[in-house]
C-alpha positions, 0 to 999 in steps of 0.5 A, spaced: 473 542 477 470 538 483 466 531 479 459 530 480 457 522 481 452 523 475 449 520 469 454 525 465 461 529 467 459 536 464 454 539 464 452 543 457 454 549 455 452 555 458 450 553 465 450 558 470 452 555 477 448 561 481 445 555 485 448 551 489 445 545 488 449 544 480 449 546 474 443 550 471 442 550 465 441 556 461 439 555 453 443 560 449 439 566 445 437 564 438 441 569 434 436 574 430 436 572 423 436 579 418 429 580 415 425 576 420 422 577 428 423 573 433 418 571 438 418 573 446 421 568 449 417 565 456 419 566 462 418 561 468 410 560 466 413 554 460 409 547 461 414 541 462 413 536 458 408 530 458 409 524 460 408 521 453 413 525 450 418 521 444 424 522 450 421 521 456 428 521 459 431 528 457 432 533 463 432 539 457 424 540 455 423 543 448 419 549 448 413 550 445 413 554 439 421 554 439 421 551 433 418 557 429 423 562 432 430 558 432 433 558 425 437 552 423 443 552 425 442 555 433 445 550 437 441 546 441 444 543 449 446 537 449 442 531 451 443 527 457 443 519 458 436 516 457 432 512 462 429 519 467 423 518 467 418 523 464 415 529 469 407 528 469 403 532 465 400 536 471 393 539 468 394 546 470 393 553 466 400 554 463 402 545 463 404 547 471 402 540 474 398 540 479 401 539 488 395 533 489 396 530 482 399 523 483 406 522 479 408 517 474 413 514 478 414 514 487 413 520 490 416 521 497 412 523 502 412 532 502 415 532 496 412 536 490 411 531 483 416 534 478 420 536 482 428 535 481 431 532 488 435 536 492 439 530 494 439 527 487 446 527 482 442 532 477 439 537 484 438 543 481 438 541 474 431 546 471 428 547 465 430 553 460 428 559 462 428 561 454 426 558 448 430 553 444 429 549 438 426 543 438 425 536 433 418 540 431 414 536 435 408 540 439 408 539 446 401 536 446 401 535 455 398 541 456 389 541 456 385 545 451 385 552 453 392 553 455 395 559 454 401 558 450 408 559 454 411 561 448 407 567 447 410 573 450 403 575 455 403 568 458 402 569 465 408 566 470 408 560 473 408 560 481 414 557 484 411 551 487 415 551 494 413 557 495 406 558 492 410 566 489 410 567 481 417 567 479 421 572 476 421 572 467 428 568 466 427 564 472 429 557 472 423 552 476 426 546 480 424 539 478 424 533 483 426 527 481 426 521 485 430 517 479 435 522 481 436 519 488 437 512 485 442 514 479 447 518 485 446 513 490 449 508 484 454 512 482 457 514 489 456 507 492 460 505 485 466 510 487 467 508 494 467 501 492 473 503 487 478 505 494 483 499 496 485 502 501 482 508 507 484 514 504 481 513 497 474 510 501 474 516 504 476 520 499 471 517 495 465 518 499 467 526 499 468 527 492 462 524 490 458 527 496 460 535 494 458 538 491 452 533 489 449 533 495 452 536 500 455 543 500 461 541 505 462 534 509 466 532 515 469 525 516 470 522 523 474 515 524 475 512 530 482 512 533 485 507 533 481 503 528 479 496 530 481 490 525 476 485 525 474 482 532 479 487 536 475 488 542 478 496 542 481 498 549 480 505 551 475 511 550 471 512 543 476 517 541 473 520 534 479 524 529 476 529 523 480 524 518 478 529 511 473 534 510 470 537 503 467 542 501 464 547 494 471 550 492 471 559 493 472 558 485 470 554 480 473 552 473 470 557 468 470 553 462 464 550 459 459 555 463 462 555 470 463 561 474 465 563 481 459 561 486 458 566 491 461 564 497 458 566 505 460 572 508 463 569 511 465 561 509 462 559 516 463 553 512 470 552 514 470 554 521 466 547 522 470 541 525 474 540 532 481 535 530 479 530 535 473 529 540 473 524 546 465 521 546 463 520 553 459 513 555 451 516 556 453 523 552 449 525 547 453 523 541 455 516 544 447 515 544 446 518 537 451 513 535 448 507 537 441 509 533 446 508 527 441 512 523 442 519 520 438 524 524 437 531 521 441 536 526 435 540 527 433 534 532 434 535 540 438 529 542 442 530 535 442 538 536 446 537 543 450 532 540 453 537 535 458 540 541 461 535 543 463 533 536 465 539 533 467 544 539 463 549 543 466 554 539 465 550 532 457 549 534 454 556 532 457 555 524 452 550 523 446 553 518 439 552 521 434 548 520 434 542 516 441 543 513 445 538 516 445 531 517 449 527 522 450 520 519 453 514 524 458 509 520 458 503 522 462 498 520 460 490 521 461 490 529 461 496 531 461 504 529 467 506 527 466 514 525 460 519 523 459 524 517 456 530 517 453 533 511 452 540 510 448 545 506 449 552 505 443 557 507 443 559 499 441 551 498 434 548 499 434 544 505 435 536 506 429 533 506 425 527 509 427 521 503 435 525 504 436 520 510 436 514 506 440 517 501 445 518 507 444 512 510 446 508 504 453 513 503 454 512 511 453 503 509 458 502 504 464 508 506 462 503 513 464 496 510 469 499 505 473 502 512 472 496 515 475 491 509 480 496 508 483 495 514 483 488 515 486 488 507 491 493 510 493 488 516 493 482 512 498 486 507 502 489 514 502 482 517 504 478 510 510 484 509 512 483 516 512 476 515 517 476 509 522 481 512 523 476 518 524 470 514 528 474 510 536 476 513 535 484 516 543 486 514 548 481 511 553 479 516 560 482 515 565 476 515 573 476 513 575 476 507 569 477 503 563 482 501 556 481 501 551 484 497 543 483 496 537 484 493 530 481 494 523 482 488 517 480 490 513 478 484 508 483 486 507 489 490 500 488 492 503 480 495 509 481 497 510 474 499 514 468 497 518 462 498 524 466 495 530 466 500 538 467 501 542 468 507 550 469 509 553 464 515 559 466 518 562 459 520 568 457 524 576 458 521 574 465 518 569 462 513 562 463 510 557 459 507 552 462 501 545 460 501 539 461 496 534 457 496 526 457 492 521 454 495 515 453 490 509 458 490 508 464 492 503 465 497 504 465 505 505 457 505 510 458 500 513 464 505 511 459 512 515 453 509 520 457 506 522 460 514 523 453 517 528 450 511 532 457 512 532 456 520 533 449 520 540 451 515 542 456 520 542 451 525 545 445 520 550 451 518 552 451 525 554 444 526 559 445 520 557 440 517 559 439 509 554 442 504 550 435 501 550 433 508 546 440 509 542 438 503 541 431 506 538 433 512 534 438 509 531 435 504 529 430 510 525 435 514 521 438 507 519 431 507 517 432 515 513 438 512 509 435 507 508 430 501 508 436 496 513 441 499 518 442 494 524 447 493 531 448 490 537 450 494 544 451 493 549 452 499 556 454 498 561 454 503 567 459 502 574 459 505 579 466 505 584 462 508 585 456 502 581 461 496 577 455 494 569 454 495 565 448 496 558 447 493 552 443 493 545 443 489 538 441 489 535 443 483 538 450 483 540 454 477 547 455 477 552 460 479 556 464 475 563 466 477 565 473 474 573 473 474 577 479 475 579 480 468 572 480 466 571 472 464 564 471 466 563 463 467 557 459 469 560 454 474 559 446 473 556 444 479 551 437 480 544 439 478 541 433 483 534 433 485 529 438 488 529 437 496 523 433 497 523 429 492 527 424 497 531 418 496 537 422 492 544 422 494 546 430 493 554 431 491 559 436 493 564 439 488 571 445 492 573 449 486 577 455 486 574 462 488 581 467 486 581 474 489 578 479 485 572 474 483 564 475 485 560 470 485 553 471 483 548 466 487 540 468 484 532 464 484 530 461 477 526 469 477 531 472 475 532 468 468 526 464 467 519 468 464 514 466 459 519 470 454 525 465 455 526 459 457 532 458 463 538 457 459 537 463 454 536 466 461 542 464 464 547 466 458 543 473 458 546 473 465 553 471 464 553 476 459 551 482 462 555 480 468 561 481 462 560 486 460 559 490 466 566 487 468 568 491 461 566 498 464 570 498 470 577 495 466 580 488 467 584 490 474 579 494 478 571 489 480 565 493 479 562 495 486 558 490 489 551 494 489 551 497 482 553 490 479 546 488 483 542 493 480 545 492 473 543 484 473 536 487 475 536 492 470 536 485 465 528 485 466 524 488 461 517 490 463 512 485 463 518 480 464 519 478 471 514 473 474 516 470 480 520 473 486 527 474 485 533 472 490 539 475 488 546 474 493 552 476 491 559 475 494 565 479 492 572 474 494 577 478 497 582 472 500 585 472 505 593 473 503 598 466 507 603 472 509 597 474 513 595 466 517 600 464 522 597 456 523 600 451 529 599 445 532 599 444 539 600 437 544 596 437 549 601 438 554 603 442 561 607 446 556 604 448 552 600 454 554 607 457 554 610 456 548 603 459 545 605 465 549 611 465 545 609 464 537 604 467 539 609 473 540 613 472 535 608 473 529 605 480 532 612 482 532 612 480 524 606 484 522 609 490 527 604 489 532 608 489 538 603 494 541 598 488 542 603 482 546 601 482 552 593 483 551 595 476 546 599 473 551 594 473 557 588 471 552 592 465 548 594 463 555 587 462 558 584 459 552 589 454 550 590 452 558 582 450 558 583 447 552 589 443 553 586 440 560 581 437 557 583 434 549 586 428 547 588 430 541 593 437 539 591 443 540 590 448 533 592 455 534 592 460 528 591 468 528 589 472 522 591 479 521 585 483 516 581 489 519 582 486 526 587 480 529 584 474 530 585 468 535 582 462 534 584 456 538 581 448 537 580 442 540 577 435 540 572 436 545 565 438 543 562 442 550 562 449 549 564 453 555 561 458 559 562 465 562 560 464 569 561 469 575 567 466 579 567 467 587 573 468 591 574 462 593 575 460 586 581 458 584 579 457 576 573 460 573 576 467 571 579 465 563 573 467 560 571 473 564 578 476 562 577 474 555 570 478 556 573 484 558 579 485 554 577 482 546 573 486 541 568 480 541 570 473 542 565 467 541 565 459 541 562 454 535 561 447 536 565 442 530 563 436 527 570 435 531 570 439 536 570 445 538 573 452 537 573 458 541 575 465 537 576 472 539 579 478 536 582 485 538 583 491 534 588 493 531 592 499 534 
């Protein structure tokens, strides 16, 4: 059942939906009772009620005379909302009102006084055409002399449009202009309800058909311009949605199949796309703004080139269509197209401002939906740059991650983690929350990540990181507060360092199960200034996961962080307990399960969660050597180097080792002044990594023919997997590796 914007949702019982234009209201047949006559019932001739009836505001008019025929229990129809106002008592034999009788109310030019509007919300609602019971009171609107509608010889009442007696049984038309101002209401009051584009839209065509129109066609512009875009291109229109009266209504309370035209012409109406053309027709209908009636000249020759040539002919004639321009704040963004059906009375005059009203709100609510949109596109886009798009894969560790904004209407926050890879197979975890989360919040938050990432790649030890950190928030602002913690893990060695500002501790789940909160120094916030942050290496065995997190994911107005951080720890425990004491649980369901631990209702800030997974690298798999800067030594890297592969059975990549370890220890020897480090690493690839005491990284360059040096990085290039050079705080190391087999 299509809703109607009225004063009510359903109509009463026993309506006949014959007329297009809404529910007729049909009066039930009092039920005969046994031993007693039931007066004729009148037809269309029944007088409406006067103006100074008991209840003014009811559509349903009492019949005079009912009462004395209904018996008690005969049921009524339903009344409506009050505050309609009262149809005036127009003089005439029957109580008939009179066309040159002023109303009680504003009578539109060329409307007849008592009628109901055919653009209002209750268009088409008419009085019964059959007595009904009523409170008893007497109609006292009609003159002296009046003939009793209620009497079986009283005379028809003619129709007022056209001036011809109606048919007995009838129902006669009102027109009201209190039901323009209550549709008006309700349909401005359902389009503003839309958030976003579609449900403006939609608004508009629901509350639109079948109240005032048969069928409705929206046209938006493509693209839509956002705020002060100036558009670049043609006016390019899409048919964004159409609405029409369905073939089949619901048939309960009252509702029957409405006739359809043969054929629907309704539904042929409408091209996809049309392109107006600077000084057309339509382009000239557009910048009037206002709704024009279709029958008019420039609006008739504006039709085909909005719907098609084809499509023109399915129009109705006459006053039966309206084309209504929408205009946004800047410029227009689109046209709707009321339509009415030949079964339907025709849009009349005080119906152009009923659709400019419509074409005004869904207008400016289009507008404010597409800037809401940008800014929600531009916020979103903005948080899923600050934040890493993958994880790196790094040597002897597994990474997993998951990000919750605190609402899903803003997304956006100061939440943050990211993986490092650093020099020697090493990695170093970050989590960091600044405060707020607003777009400021996420600004501040991308320029503390960055400057990590950079920190990070000097290598310097993790309170240093913190050091320097808390020393660019203060750059930021006085009050730009934020925890973080930054861990650096080492395969090789097994063990991690860690660093706090302010953060909620990690908590290390064991192979065996054992999940512990780790002691780290809680320090201060970063942007406090003035505080000395401390460093602490523990032990991180193989097999282990450590679990970094933001105060999101333990703190709530339900608990406090500490009650939320055992939660945490248990939780992990007993995840552990499900997959056995020699086997980790998988990395993603574990996040999932951590997050699981938030009941509805629970979660009031963003969460940030980091979890890494410690597979180790084994010490039978690491070949280490210190190399003096000397002539020789190239060559004897060629040897040791030679004799490893020829350990781990990886003969087959000896001369691509040789050549490559030649070429990086040579650059490396020519210009250190202290020994040389070579170590090789065997995990999923081979490894190589060369260091020395001087800081400059070196560069690939083209060598010319002339060159007698030049060419080592270019073979490195050519020959490894991937190589790269990272700069130390004591040097530098540049690394390569090949693929196994």
């Amino acid at each position: 059942m299509t809703e109607h914007p009225t004063s009510f949702d359903r109509p009463s019982t026993g309506a006949d939906p014959t007329d297009p234009r809404g529910a007729l209201l049909r009066t039930p047949v009092p039920p005969r009772a046994s031993g007693s006559a039931l007066p004729a019932q009148g037809g269309a001739g029944q007088s409406p009620p006067a103006a100074g009836e008991d209840s003014p505001g009811a559509f349903e008019h009492s019949q005079p005379g009912a009462e004395q025929a209904a018996e008690p229990d005969t049921p009524r129809p339903r009344p409506t909302s009050e505050g309609v106002p009262a149809q005036p008592d127009g003089g005439q034999p029957g109580g008939a009102p009179s066309d040159d009788t002023p109303s009680a109310g504003v009578t539109p030019a060329g409307v007849a006084p008592g009628e109901v509007s055919a653009g209002g919300g209750q268009a088409g609602l008419v009085r019964p055409d059959s007595g009904a019971p009523d409170s008893g009171v007497p109609d006292s609107g009609a003159p002296a002399g009046a003939p009793d509608p209620g009497r079986r010889d009283a005379p028809p009442e003619p129709d007022r449009r056209t001036g011809q007696p109606t048919a007995p049984g009838r129902p006669t038309p009102m027109r009201r202009d209190g039901d323009r101002l209550r549709f008006v209401g309700a349909a401005t009051r359902r389009i503003a309800r839309g958030m976003d584009l579609d449900e403006i839209v939609m608004g508009l065509c629901r509350a639109t058909v079948p109240t005032f129109a048969d069928a409705i066609l929206v046209y938006l512009r493509e693209p839509l311009p956002v705020g002060d875009e100036r558009p670049t291109g043609p006016l390019v229109l899409r048919l964004r949605r159409t609405d029409r009266i369905p073939a089949e209504r619901d048939t309960e309370g009252g509702f029957t199949p409405a006739p359809q035209p043969e054929p629907s012409e309704l539904e042929t109406v409408g091209a996809e796309l049309c392109e107006v053309r600077p000084g057309s027709a339509l382009a000239e209908v557009l910048r009037g703004v206002r709704p024009v009636f279709t029958d008019t000249p420039a609006a008739r020759a504006a039709l085909p080139e909005l719907l098609g040539e084809e499509r023109d002919f399915a129009l109705p004639d006459g006053r039966r269509a309206i084309l209504a321009p929408l205009r946004g704040r800047r410029r227009v963004i689109g046209a709707a197209l009321f339509l009415r059906g030949p079964e339907r009375i025709a849009f009349e005059a005080d119906d152009l401002l009923v659709a400019a009203q419509l074409a005004t709100h869904s207008a400016l609510g289009i507008d404010k939906a597409v800037l809401y949109g940008r800014e929600a596109y531009i916020a979103d886009e903005l948080q899923r740059t600050m934040l890493p798009e993958n994880l790196p894969r790094c040597t002897g560790v597994r990474l997993a991650s998951r990000y919750l904004p605190a609402a899903e209407t803003a997304r956006v926050g100061g939440d943050w983690y990211d993986a490092i890879p650093l020099p020697g197979s090493r990695v170093a975890l970050v989590v960091g929350d600044v405060m707020g989360h607003s777009m400021t919040s996420a600004a501040i938050m991308g320029q503390l990540r960055t400057t990590a990432q950079t920190l990070a790649g000097l290598d310097l030890p993790p309170q240093e990181v913190l050091h320097h950190l808390d020393e660019q928030a203060q750059r930021l602002g006085t009050d730009r507060m934020a925890t973080c913690l930054y861990a650096v893990y080492d395969p090789v060695a097994h063990r991690i360092t860690v660093a706090n500002a302010g953060h909620p501790p990690p908590v290390l789940l064991h192979l065996g199960g054992h999940a512990e909160v780790l002691r780290v120094p809680a320090g201060a916030p970063i942007g406090v200034g003035g505080v000395d942050f401390e460093a602490v290496e523990l032990d991180a065995p193989a097999g282990a996961t450590l679990l970094l997190y933001t105060d999101g994911l333990v703190e709530s107005r339900l608990r406090d962080v500490w009650t939320g951080i055992e939660q945490l720890r248990e939780r992990l425990a007993a995840t552990a307990q499900l997959t056995g004491p020699d086997h980790p649980p998988p990395l993603e369901a574990l996040c999932d399960e951590v997050l699981d631990m938030l009941g509805p209702g629970d979660r009031d800030d963003d969460i940030a969660l980091l979890a890494a997974r410690f597979d180790g690298i084994a010490p039978s798999d690491v070949s280490y050597w210190f190399l003096d800067p000397e002539d020789a030594a190239p060559g004897k890297a060629r040897r040791l180097a030679r004799r490893a592969l020829a350990r781990w059975g990886m003969e087959d990549l000896t001369d691509a080792v040789e050549l490559l370890v030649s070429e990086v220890v040579t650059n490396a020897v020519r210009y250190a002044s202290k020994p040389v480090t070579l170590r090789l690493l065997r995990t999923d690839v081979l490894r190589c990594e060369v260091g020395d005491d001087v800081p400059q990284l070196p560069r690939l360059r083209q060598a010319r023919a002339t060159d007698e040096g030049g060419r080592g990085l270019y073979l490195v290039n050519r020959l490894a997997r991937r190589w790269g050079a990272t700069r130390l705080s004591t040097g530098k190391v540049v690394w390569f590796e090949l693929n196994r087999g």
